[in-house]
N, C-alpha and C positions, 0 to 999 in steps of 0.2 A: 796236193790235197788228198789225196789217195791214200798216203800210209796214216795221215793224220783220219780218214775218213774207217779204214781197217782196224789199227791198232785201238783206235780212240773205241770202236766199238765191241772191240773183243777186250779191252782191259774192261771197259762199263762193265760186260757181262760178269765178268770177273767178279769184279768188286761188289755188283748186286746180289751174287750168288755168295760171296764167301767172304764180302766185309774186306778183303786182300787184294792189293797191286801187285803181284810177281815183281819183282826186280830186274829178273831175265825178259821178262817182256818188255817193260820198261824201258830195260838196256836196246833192247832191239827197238822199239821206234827210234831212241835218242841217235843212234847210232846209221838206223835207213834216214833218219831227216839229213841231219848234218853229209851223208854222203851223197844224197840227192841234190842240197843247197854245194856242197864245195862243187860237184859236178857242173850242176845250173853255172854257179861263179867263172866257174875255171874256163868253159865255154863261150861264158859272155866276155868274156875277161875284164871282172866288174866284181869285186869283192866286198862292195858295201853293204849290198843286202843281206850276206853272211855275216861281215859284222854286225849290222844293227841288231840281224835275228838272235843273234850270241848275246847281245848285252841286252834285250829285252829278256830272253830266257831268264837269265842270270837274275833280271831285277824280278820277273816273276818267282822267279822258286826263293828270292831273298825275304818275297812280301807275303809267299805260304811258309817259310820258316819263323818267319815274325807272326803269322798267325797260326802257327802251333804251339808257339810259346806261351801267346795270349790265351789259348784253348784250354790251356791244362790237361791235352788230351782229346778232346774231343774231336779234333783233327786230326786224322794217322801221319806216318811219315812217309808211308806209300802215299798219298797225296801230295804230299812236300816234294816228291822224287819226281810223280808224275808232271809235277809244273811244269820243268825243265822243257820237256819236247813240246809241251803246251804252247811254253812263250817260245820255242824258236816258231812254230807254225804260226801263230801270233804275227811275232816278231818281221815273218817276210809277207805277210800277204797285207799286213795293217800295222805297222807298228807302234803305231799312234795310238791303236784302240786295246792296247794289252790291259789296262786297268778297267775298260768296258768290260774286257773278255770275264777277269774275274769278277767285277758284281755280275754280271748275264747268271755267272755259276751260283752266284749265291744267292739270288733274286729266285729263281725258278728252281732251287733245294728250296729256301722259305715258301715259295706259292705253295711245292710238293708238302712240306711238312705241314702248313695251316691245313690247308687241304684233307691230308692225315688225318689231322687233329679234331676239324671238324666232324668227321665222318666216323670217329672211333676207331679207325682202321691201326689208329697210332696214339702213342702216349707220352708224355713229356721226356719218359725216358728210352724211349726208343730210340734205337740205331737206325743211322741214313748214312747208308754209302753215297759218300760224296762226289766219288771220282765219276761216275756217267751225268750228274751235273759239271762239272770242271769239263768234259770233251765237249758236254753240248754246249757251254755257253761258248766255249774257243771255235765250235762248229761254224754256231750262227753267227760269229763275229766276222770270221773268214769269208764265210760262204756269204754274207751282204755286203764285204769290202770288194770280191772278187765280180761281182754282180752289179 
């Protein structure tokens, strides 16, 4: 929970600040998860929770690439990249709730943008970095499975 609780909120900043997911960052949660989880495995000497974390990632970043095609853009593909570690944290603490995880993300960008909208703060063509919604909803998914 720790690098998803780090990474997750220095990429947000990121993205809030400059619309951008690094790829080197990126690369560095995908890469602390998956050595955390083979480590947990290897230990337990129990490999399933690596695999299931693996193939929920996998169907997470398959269902952010089918929604950037839908988008026409509107979605980056630094979001598409970020899924990946999304759904492995996902994937071992709940794997059941990885499709919870993304609407949580897209529920509460919608509240923020009506929200926006209401208040004049925003306008229909205003930019929403997406990615510190995608960590908080994969947050709150985690962190009420764990609990």
């Amino acid at each position: 929970m720790i690098p998803l609780a780090y990474f997750g909120a220095r990429l947000s900043i990121v993205d809030f600040k400059s619309h951008r997911l690094p790829n080197q960052l990126v690369g560095w949660f995908t890469a602390t998860q998956i050595l955390i989880m083979v480590v947990i495995s290897w230990i337990a000497s129990d490999f399933a929770c690596l695999l299931t974390a693996l193939g929920v990632a996998a169907a997470t970043m398959i269902s952010y690439v089918l929604l950037y095609l839908v988008s026409r853009g509107s979605l980056g593909m630094g979001d598409v990249k970020f899924a990946f570690p999304l759904g492995l944290c996902v994937g071992w603490y709940s794997a059941d709730q990885w499709l919870v995880a993304i609407f949580v993300s897209f529920f509460i960008a919608g509240l923020v943008s009506v929200i926006g909208l209401l208040t004049k703060r925003m306008t229909r063509k205003s930019r929403l970095a997406f990615g510190p919604y995608m960590f908080l909803g994969t947050f709150l998914v985690c962190v009420f499975e764990v609990l």
